[in-house]
Backbone bond lengths (Angstrom), bond angles and torsions (degrees), N, CA, C in turn:
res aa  C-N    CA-C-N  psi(-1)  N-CA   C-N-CA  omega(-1)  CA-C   N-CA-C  phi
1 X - - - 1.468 - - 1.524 109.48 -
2 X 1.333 113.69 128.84 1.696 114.65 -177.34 1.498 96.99 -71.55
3 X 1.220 106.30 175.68 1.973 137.48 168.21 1.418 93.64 -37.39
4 X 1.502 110.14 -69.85 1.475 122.08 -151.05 1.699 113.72 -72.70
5 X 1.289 119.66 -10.11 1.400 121.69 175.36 0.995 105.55 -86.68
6 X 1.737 113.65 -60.39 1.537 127.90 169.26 1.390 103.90 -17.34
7 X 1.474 124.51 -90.93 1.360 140.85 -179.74 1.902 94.64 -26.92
8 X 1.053 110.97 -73.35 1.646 111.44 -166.71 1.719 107.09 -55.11
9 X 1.284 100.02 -25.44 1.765 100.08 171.68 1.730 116.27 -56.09
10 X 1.333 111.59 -39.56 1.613 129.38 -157.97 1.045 101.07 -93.99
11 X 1.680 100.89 112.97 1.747 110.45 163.52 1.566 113.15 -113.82
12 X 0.660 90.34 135.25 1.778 122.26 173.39 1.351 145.06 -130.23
13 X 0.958 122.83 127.12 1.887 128.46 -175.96 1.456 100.20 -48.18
14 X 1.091 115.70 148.50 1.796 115.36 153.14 1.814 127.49 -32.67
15 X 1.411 81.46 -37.64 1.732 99.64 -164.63 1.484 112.36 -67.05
16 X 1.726 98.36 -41.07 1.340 124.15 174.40 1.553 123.81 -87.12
17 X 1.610 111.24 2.90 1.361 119.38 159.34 1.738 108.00 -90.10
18 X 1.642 109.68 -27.94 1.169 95.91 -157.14 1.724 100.08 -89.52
19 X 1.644 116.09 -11.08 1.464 114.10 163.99 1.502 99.07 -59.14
20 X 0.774 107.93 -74.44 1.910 116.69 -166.27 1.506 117.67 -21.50
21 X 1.596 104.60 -46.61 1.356 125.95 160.43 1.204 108.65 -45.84
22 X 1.381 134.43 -87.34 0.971 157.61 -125.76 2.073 102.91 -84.66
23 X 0.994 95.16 -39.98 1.582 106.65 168.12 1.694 120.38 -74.17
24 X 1.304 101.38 -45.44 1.904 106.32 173.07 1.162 80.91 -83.98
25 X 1.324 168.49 -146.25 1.756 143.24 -71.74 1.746 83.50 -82.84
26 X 0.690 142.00 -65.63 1.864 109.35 -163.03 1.564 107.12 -23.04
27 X 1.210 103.24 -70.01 1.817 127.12 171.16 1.435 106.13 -5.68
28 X 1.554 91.34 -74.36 1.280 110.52 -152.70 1.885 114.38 -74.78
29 X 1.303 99.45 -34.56 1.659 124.73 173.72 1.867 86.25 -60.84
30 X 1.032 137.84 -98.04 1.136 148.75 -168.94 1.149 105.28 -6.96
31 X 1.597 121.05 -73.36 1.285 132.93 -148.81 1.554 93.60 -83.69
32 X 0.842 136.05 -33.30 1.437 149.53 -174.42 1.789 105.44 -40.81
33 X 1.329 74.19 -80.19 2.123 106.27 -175.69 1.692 114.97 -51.12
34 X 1.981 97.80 -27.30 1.377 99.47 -160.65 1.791 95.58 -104.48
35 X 1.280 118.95 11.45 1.225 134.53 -167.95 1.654 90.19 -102.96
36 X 1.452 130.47 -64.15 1.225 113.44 170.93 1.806 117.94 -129.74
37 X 1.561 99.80 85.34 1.518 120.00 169.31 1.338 103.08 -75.43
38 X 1.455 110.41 -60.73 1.631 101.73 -168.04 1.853 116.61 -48.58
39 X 1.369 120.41 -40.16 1.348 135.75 -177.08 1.801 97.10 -61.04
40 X 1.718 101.85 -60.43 2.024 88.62 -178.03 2.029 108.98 -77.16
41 X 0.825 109.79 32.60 1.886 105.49 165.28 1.012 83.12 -111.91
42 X 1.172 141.05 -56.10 1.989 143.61 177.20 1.007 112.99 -23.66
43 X 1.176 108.64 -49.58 1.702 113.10 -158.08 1.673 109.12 -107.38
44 X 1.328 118.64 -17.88 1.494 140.26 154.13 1.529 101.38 -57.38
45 X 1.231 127.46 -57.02 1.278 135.59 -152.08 1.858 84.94 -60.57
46 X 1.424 119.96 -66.50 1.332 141.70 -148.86 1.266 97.11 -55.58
47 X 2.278 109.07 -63.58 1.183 107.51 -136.56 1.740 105.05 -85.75
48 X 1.376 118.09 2.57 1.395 133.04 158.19 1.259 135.66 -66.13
49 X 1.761 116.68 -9.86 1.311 116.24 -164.97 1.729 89.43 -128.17
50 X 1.255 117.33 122.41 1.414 138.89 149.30 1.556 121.21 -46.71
51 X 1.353 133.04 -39.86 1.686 135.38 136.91 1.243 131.48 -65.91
52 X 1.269 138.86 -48.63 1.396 123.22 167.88 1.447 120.35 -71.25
53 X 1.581 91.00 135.65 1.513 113.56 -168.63 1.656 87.55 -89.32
54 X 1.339 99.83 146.74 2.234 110.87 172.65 1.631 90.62 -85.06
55 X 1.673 83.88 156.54 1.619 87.62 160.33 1.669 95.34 -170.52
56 X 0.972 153.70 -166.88 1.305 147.99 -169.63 1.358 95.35 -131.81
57 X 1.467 137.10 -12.92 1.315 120.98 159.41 2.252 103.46 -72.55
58 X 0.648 104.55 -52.15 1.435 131.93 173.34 1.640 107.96 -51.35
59 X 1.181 119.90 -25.64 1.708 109.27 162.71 1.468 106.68 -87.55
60 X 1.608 110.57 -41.95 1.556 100.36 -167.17 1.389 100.63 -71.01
61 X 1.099 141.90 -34.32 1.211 145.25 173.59 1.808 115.35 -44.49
62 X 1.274 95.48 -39.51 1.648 117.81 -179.09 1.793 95.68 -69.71
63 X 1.508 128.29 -65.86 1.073 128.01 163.55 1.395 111.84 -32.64
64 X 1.010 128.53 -87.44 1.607 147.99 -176.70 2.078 109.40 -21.74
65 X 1.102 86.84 -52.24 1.735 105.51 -179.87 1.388 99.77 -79.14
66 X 1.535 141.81 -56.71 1.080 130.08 161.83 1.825 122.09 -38.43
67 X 1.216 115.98 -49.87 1.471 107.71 178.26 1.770 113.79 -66.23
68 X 1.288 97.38 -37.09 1.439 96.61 175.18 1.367 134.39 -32.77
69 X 1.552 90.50 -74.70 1.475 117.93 175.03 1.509 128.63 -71.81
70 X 2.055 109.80 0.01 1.311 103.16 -166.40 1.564 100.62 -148.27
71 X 1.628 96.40 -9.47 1.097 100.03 -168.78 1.859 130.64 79.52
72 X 1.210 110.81 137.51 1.872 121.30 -174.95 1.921 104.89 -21.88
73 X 0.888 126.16 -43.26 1.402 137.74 170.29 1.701 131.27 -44.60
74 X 1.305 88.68 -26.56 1.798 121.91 -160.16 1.664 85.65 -83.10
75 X 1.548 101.47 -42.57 2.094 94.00 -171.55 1.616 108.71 -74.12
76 X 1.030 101.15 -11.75 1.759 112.82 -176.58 1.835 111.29 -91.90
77 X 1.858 111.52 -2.77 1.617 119.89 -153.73 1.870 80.24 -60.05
78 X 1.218 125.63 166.88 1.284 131.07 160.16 1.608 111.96 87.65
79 X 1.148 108.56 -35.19 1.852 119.09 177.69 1.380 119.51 -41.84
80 X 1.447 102.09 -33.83 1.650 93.36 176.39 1.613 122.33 -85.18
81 X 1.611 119.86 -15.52 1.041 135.43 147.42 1.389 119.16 -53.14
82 X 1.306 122.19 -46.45 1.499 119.36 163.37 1.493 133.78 -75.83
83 X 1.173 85.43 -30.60 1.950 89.77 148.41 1.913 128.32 -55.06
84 X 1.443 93.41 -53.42 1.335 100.20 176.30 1.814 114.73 -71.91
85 X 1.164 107.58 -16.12 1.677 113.35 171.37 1.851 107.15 -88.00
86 X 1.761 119.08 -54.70 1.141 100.33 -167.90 1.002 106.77 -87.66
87 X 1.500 143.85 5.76 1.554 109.02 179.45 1.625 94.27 -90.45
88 X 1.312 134.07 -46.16 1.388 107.24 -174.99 1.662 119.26 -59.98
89 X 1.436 100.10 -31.07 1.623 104.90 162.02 1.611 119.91 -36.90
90 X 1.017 89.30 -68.68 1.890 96.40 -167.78 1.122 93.07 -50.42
91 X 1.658 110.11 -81.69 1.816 112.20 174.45 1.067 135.28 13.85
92 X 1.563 107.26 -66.75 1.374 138.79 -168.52 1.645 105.05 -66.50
93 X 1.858 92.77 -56.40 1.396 92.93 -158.15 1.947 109.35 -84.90
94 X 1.252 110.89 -30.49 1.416 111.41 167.58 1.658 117.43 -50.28
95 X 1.658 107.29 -55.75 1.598 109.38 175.43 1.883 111.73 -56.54
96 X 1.310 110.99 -46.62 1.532 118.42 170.99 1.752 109.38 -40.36
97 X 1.423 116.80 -50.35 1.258 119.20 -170.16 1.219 112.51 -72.85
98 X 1.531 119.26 -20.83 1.664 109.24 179.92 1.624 91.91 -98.15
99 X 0.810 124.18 0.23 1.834 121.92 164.21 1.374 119.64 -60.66
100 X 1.579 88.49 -60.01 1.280 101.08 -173.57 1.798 125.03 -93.75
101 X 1.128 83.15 26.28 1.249 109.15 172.14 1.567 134.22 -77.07
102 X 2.129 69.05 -57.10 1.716 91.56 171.07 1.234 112.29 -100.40
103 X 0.986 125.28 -14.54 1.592 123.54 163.06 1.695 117.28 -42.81
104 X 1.656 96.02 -38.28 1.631 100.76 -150.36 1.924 88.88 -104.70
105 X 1.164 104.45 9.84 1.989 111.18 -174.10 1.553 104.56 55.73
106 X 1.276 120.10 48.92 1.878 126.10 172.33 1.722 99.36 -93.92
107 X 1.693 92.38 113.82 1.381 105.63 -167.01 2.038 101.36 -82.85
108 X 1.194 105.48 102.89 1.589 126.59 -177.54 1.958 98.83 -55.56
109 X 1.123 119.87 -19.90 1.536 106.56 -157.48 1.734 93.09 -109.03
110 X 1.327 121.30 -49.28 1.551 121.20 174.84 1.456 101.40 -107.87
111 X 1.661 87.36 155.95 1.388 107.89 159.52 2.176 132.41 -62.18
112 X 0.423 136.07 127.04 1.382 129.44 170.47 1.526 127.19 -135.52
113 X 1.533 131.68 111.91 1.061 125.60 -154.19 1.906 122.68 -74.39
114 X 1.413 83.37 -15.45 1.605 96.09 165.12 1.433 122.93 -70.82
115 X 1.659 113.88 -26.27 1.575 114.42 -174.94 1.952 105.56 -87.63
116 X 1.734 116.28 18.74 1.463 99.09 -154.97 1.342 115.22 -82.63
117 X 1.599 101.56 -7.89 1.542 112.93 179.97 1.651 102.87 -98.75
118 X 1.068 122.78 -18.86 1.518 124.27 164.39 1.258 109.61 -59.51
119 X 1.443 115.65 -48.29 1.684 120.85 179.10 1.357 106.96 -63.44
120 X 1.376 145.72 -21.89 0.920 144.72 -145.53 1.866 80.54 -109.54
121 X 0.895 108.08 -75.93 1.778 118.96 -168.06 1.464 94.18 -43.93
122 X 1.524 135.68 -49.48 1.597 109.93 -153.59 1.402 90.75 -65.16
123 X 1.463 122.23 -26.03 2.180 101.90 -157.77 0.877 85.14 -107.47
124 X 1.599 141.78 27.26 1.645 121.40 147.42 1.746 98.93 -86.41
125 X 1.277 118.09 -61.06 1.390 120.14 156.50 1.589 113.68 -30.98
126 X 0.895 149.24 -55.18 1.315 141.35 -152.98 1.738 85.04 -76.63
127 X 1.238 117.92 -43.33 1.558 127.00 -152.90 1.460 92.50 -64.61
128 X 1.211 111.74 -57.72 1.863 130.04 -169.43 2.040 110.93 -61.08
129 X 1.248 105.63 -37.33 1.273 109.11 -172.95 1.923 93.29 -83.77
130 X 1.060 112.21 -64.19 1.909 102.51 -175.42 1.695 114.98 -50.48
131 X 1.141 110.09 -37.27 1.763 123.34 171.28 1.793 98.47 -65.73
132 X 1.220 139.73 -27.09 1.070 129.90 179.66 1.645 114.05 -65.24
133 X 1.593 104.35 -69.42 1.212 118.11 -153.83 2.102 89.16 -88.36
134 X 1.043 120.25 8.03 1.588 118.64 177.87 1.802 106.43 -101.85
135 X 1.223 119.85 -40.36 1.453 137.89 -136.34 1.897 99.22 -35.87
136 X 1.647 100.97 -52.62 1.141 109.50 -155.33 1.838 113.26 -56.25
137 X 1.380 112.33 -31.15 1.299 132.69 143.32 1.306 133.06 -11.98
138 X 1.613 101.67 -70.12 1.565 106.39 -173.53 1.737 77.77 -86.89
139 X 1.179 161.85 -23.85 1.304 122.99 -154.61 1.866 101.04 -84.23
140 X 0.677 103.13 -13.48 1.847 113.60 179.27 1.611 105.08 -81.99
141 X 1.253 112.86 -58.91 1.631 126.54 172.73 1.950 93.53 -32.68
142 X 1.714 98.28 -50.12 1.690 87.44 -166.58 1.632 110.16 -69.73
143 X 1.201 102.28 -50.51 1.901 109.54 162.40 1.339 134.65 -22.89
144 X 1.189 103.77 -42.96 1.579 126.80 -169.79 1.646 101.46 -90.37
145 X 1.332 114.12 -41.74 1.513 118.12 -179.00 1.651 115.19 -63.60
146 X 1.336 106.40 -40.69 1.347 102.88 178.42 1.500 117.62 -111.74
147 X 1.287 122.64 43.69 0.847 131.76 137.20 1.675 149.41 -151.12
148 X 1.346 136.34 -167.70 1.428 112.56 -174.95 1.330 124.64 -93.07
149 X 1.539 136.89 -168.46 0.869 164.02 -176.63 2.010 101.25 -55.21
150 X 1.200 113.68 -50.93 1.036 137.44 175.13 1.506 131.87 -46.80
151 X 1.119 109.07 -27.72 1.648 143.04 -158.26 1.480 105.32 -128.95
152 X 1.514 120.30 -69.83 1.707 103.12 166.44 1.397 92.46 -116.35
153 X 1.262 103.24 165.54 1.821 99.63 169.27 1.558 92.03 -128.42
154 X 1.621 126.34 -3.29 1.438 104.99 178.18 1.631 98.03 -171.82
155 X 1.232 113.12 173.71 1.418 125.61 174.70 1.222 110.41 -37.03
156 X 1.553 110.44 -53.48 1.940 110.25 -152.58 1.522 85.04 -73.82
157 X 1.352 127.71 -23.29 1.807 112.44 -155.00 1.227 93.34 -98.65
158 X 1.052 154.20 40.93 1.595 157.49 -171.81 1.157 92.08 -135.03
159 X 1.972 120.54 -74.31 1.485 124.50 172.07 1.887 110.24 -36.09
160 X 0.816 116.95 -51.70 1.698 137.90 -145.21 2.247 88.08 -73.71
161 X 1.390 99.30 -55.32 1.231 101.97 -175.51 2.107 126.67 -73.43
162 X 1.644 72.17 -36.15 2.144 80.87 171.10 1.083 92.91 -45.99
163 X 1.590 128.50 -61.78 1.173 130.25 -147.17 1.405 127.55 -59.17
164 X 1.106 105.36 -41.21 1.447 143.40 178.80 1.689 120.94 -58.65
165 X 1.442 89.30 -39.04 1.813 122.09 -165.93 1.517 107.88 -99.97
166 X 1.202 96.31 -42.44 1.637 106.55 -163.71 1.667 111.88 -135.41
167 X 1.275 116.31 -33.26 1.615 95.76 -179.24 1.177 111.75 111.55
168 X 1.398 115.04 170.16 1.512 109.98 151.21 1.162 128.90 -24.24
169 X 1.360 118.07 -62.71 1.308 134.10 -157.20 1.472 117.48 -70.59
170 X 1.752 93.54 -19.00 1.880 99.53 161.89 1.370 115.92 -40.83
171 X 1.061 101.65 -60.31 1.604 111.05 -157.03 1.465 107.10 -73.89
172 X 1.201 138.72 11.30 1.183 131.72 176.43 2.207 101.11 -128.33
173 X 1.073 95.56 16.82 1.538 87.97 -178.21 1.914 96.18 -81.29
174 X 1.902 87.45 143.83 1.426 85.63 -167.11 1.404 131.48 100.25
175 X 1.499 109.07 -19.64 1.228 122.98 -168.83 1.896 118.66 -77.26
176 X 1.172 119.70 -16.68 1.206 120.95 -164.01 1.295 96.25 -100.73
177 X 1.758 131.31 -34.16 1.565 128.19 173.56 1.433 100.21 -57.41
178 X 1.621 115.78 -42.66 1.246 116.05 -156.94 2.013 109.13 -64.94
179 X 0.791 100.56 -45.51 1.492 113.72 174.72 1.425 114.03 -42.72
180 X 2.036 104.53 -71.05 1.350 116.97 -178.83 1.713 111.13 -49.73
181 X 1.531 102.11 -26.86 1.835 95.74 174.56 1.147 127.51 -78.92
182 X 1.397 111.27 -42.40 1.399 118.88 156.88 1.521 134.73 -37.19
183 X 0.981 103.39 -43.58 1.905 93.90 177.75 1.288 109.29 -85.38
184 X 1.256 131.68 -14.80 1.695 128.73 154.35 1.433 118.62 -43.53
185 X 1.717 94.56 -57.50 1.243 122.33 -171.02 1.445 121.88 -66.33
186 X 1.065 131.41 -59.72 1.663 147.72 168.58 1.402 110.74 -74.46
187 X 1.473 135.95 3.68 1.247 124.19 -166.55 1.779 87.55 -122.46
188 X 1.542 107.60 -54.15 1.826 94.07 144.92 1.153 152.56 -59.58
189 X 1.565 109.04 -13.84 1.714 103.61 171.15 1.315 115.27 -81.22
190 X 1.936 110.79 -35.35 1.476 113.25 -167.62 1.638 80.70 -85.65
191 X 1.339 158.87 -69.73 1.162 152.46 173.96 1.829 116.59 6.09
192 X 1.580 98.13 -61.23 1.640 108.78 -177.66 0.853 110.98 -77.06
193 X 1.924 122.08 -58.99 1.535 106.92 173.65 0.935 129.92 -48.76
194 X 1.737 140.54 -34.78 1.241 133.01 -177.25 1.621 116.35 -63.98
195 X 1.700 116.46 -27.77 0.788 114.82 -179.01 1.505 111.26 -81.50
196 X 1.356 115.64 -40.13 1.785 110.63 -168.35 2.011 95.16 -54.39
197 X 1.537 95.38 -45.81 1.707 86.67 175.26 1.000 148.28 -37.12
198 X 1.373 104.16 -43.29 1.433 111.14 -174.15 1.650 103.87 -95.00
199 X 1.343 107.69 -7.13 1.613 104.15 177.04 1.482 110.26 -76.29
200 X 1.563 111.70 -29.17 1.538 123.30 -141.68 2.080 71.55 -100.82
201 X 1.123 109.35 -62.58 1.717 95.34 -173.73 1.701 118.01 -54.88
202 X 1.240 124.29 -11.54 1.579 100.09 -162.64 1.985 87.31 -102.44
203 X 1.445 109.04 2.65 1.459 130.05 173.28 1.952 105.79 -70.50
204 X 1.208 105.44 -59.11 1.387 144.05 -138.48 1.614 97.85 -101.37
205 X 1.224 153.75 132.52 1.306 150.64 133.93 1.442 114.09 -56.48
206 X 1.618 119.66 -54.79 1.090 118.67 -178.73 1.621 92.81 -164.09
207 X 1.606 91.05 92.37 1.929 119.04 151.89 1.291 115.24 -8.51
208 X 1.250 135.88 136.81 1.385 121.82 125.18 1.724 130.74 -73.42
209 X 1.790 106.46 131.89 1.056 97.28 -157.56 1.696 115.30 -51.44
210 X 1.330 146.02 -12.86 1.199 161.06 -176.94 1.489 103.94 -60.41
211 X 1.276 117.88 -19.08 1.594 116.00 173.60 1.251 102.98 -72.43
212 X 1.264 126.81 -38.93 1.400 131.72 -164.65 1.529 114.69 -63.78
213 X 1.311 101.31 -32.59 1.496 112.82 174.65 1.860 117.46 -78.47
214 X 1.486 96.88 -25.94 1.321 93.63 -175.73 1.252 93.50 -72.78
215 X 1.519 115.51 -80.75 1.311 115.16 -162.04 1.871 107.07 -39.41
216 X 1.223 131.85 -14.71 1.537 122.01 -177.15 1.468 97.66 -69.14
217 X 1.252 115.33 -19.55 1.635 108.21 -153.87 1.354 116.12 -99.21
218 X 1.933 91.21 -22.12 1.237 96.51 171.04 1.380 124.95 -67.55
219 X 1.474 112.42 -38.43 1.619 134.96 177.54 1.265 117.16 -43.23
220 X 2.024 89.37 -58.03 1.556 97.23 -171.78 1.927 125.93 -50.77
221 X 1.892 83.03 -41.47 1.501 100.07 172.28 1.656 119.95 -56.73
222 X 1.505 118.39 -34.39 1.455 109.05 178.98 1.594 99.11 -78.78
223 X 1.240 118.98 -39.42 1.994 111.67 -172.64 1.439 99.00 -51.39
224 X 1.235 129.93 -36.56 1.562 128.29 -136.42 1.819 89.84 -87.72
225 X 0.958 94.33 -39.84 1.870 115.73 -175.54 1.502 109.57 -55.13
226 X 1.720 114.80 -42.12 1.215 111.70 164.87 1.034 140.78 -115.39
227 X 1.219 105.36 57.70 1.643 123.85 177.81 1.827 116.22 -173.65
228 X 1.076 107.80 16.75 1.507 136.78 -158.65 2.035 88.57 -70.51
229 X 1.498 109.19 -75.96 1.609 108.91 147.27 1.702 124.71 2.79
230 X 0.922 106.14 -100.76 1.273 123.88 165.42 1.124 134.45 -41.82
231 X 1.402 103.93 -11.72 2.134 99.84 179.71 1.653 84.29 -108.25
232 X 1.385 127.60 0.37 1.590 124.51 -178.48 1.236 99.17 -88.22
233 X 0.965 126.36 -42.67 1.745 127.23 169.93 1.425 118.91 -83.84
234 X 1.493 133.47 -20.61 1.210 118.91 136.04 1.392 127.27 -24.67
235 X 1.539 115.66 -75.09 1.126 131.65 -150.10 1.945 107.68 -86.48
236 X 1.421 105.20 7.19 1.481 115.45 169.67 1.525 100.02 -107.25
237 X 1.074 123.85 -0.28 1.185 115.23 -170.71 1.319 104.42 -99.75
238 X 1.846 111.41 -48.22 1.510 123.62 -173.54 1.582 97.92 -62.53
239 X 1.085 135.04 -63.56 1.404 146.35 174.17 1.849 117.45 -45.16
240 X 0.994 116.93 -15.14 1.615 131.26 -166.72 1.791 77.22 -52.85
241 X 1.271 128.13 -102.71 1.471 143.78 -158.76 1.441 77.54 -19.14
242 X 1.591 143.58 -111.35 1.317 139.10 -117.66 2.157 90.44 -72.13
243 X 0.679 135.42 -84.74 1.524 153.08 167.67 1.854 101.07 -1.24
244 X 1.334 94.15 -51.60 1.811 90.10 177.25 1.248 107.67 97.42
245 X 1.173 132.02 2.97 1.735 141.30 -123.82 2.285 82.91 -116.28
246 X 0.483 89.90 156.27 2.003 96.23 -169.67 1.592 87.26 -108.69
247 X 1.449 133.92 97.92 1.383 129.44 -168.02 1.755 99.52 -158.98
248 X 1.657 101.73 80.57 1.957 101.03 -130.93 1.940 81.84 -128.37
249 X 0.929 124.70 -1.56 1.767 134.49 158.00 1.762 110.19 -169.78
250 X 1.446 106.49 178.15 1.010 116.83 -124.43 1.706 87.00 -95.68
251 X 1.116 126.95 -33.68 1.409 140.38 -165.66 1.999 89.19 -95.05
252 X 0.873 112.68 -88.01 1.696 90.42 167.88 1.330 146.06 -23.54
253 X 1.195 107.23 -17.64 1.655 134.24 170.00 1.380 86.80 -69.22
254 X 1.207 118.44 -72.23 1.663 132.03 -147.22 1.397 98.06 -56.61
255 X 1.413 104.31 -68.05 1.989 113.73 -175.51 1.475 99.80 -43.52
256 X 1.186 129.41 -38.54 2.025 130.85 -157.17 1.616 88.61 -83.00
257 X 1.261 143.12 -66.67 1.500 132.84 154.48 1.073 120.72 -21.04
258 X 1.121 104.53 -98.09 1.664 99.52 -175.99 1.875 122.76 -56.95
259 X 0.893 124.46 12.59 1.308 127.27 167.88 1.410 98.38 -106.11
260 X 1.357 151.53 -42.70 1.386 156.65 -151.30 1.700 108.06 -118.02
261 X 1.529 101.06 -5.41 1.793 90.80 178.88 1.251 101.43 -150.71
262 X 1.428 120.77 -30.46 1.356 118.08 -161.48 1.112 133.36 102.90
263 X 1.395 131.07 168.63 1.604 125.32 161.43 1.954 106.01 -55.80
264 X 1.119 101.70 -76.21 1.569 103.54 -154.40 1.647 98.77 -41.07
265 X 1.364 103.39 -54.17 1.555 117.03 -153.33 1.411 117.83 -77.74
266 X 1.843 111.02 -9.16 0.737 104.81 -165.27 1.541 93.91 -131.27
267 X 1.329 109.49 -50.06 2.064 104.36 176.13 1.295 106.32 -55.73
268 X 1.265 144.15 -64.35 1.519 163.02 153.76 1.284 135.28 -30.41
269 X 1.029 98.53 -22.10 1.651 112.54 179.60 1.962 110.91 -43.83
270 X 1.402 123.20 120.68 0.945 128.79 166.98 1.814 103.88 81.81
271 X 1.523 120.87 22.13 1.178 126.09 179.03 1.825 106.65 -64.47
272 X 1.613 113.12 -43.68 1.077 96.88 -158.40 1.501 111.52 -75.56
273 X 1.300 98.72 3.77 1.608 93.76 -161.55 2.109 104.18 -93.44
274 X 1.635 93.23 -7.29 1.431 102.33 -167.90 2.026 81.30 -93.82
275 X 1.158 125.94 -25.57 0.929 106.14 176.45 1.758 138.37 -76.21
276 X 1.677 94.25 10.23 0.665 131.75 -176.63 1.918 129.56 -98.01
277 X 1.100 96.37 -56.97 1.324 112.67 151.58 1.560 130.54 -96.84
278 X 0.920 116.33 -2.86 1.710 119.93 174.02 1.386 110.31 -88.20
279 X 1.617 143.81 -54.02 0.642 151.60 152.73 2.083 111.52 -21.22
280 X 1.843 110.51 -66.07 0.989 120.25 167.14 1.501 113.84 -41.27
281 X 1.146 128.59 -36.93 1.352 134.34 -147.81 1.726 95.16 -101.58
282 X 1.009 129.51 -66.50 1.461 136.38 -156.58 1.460 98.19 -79.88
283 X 1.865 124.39 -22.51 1.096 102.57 161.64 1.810 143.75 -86.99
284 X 1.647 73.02 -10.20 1.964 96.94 155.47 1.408 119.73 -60.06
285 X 1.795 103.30 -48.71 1.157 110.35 -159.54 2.148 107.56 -59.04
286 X 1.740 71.73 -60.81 1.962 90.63 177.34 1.826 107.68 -35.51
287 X 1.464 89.03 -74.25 2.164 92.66 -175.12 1.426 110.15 -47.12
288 X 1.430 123.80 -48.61 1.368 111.94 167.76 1.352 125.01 -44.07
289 X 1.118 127.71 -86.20 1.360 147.71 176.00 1.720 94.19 -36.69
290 X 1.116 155.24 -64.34 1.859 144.10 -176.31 2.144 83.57 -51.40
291 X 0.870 111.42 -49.60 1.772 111.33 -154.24 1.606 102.65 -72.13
292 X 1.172 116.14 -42.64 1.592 97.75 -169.01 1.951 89.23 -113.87
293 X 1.288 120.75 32.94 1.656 115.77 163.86 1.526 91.31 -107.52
294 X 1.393 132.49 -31.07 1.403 116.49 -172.65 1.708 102.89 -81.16
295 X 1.446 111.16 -42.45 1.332 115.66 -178.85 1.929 112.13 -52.58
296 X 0.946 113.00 -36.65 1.135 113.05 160.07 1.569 135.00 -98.94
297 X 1.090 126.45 -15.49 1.810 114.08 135.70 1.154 146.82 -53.72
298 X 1.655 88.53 -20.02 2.063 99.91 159.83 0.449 81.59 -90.38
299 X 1.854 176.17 -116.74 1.266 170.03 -72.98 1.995 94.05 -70.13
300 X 1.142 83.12 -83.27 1.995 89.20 -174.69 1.315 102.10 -49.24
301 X 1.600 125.89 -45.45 1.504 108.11 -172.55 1.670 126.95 -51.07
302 X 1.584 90.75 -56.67 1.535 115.06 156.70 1.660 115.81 -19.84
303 X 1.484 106.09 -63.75 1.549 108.18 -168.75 2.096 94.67 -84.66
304 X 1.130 124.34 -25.04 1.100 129.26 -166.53 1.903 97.21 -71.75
305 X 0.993 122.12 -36.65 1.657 135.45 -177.91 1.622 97.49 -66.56
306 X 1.196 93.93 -47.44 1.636 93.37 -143.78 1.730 110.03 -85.08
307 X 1.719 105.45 -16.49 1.276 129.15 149.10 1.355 125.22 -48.21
């Protein structure tokens, strides 16, 4: 039996689609992020500093000096912060996308050229709703990455100190680039993958799962492309308090870049290296998340029958 019958075999409640969801993107978010941490502290390290120029001799070097001085562990500093951000992240935003899927009538099994801006809107939506209720997460994830032991030593003291320092309003610095990038970003990754899918299955009887990864990587690579900008001024913004850096709204961010670095040097900075690991990552994320969401909807169906 191919993928596509399989899938049409499995019935399930809503409730029991939205577990299914919700269990494969933890999965898949997890393994994803923790597959290339050392590459995003790299590119955290870079895209935070207004003087250092990127260069790919100059990240591994950044790696290299990090293990040295801190030891194999040091490339992983921040991971448990990103744990606690992407698995409800993914979660959120994978279960959101088959929501809004069916919310918006985006037919998952055929193509249809009328639904292509629907496809596009649910994973900008899916992108916008998990970035909502996560945000405060990744802004610590960025905290923790670029800096030491000394400064946070853990999740609660990051939370404990915004608070302390900044307020509410800590935890949302950064937040309005983050958004505007996101629906570029997530409305093109789930946008492409759905499409390479359904091109590569009505090709395919039964895929090897390794397509799943390609085509993720391909996706990831066009999302990353349009919104690449914007997660650079995010991540000067979340970082402003430790950095010192004056990055105090979202359009002022932009003018202080590009007046002091430029486009290349300054929107772009550390692109190739995301092209590097993003691609890796979103095509983990994608093949995971199709592999252990079907493995577990026969799972519920299974117990759902036999109930």
């Amino acid at each position: 039996m191919g993928r596509r019958e399989l899938e049409k075999d499995i019935q399930l409640t809503n409730f029991e689609r939205i577990l299914a969801s919700l269990s494969a993107g933890a999965v898949a978010g997890g393994l994803a992020k923790t597959t290339v941490a050392p590459f995003d502290r790299t590119k955290i390290h870079f895209q935070i500093s207004s003087t250092k120029q990127y260069s790919t001799r100059k990240a591994i070097r950044f790696l290299v000096d990090c293990y040295r001085k801190e030891g194999l562990r040091s490339l992983w500093r921040g991971n448990s912060a990103t744990m606690a951000r992407i698995i409800p992240y993914a979660a959120i935003q994978f279960t959101a996308h088959e929501q809004w899927k069916r919310l918006l009538g985006v037919d998952a099994v055929t193509a249809h050229s009328s639904s292509s801006k629907k496809r596009f809107l649910a994973g900008s939506l899916a992108g916008v709703t998990s970035q909502a209720l996560t945000y405060p997460l990744d802004l610590a994830r960025a905290r923790m990455a670029v800096t030491g032991k000394e400064c946070y030593n853990s999740l609660i003291e990051v939370f404990s100190k915004t608070w302390h320092d900044e307020g509410m309003r800590g935890f949302y610095k950064g937040f309005v680039p983050t958004v505007l990038g996101v629906i570029p970003y997530a409305g093109t990754s789930f946008y492409t993958y759905g499409m390479l899918k359904l091109w590569y299955t009505d090709k395919f009887a039964n895929p090897h799962p390794l397509l799943n990864m390609v085509c993720g990587a391909c996706a990831g690579m066009l999302g990353q492309c349009t919104s690449y900008p914007l997660d650079i001024v995010r991540r000067r913004m979340q970082t402003a308090t430790i950095t010192g850096g004056e990055y105090n709204s979202t359009i002022q961010s932009i003018r202080k870049i590009y007046r002091e670095e430029g486009i290349k040097r300054g929107f772009f900075k550390g692109l190739s290296m995301n092209w590097i690991k993003g691609p890796i990552a979103v095509g983990i994320s994608f093949a995971s998340f199709d592999y252990v969401h079907l493995l577990t909807k026969s799972a519920l169906s299974k117990t759902h029958h036999l109930s």
